[in-house]
N, C-alpha and C positions, 0 to 999 in steps of 0.2 A: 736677277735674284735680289740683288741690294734697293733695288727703287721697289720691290714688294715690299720691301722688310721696311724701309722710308714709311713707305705709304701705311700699310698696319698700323706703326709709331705713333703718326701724327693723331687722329682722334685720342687716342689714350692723353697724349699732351695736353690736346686743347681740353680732354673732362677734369684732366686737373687742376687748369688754371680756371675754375669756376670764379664768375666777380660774385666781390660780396655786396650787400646792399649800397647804393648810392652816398658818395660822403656827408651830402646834409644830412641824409638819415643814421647813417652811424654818428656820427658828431651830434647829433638829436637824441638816439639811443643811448651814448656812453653818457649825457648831459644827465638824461630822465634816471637811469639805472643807480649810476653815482649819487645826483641832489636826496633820489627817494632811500638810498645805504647810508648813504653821511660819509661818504668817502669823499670827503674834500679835496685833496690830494690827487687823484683822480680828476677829479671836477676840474679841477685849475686848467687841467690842458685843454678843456675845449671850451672855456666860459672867459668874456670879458671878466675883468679886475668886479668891476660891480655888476649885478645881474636887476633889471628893472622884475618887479613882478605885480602887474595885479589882476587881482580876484575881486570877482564885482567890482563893487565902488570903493575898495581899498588897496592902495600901492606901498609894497611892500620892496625892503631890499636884500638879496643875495650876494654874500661878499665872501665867495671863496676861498679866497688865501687869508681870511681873518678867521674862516671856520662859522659864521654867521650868518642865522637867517632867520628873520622875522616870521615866516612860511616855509612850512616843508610840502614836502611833496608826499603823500600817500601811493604807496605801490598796488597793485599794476594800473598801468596805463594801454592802450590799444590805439590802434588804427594810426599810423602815421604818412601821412603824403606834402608830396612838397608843393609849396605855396612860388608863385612865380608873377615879378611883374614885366611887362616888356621884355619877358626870356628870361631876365636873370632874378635869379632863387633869391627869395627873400626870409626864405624859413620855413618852417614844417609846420602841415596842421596834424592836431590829435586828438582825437574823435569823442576821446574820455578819459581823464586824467582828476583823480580828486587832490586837494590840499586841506592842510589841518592850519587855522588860525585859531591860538591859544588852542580852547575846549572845540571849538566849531571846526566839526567836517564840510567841505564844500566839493561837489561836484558838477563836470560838466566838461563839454568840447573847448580846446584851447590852442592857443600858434605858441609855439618856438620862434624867436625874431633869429636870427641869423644875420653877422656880418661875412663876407668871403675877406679874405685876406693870407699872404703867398702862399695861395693852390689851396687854402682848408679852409673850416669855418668854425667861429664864431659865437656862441650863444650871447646874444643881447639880451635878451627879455625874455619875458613871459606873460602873456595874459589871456584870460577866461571869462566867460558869464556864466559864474556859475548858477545852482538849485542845490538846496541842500537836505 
């Protein structure tokens, strides 16, 4: 009777431990969600001290813990997959993601640079070719 009752249990367990998305991609997600709200503060936990960004032919900088940034992010963004060289994750691609420079909307597909560091990651950069 008790190794029925075992056995019953276990599926229930394992549908509750459902994973959530992979951590470059939450680390990519809370990066995108935050830069595009202005939640700085937020940002900080998953972004280098400075963040590289460019859009087209202009490089811009993102400096979270100052509250600064030359380029914001326009919300939403779609389609994220992770990017890999010789196995290891170098950052996420995203399929369409717009920024605002000054008056100019820019859109277009762009990477997330990603550093790993103990067990998490990173936002380095950011860059795009956009169309506008």
């Amino acid at each position: 009777m008790s190794l029925a009752l075992g056995m019953g249990l276990a599926p229930r367990a394992a549908d509750a431990q459902q994973p959530g998305p992979p951590p470059q991609i939450q680390t990519t997600q809370t990066f995108l969600m935050t830069w595009g709200g202005q939640k700085w503060d937020e940002m900080k936990t998953v972004t280098a001290d400075k963040v590289m960004v460019k859009v087209g032919p202009g490089v811009y900088m993102l400096e979270p813990a100052a509250q600064k940034s030359d380029v914001q992010l326009a919300l939403p963004f779609r389609g994220l997959s992770t990017l890999r060289t010789d196995g290891k994750i170098i950052g996420v691609k995203v399929d369409d993601m717009a920024f605002k420079v000054g008056d100019k909307e820019m859109r277009g597909p762009g990477t997330v640079d990603l550093k790993e560091e103990n067990g998490g990651f990173r936002v380095t950069g950011v860059s795009t070719s956009t169309q506008q």
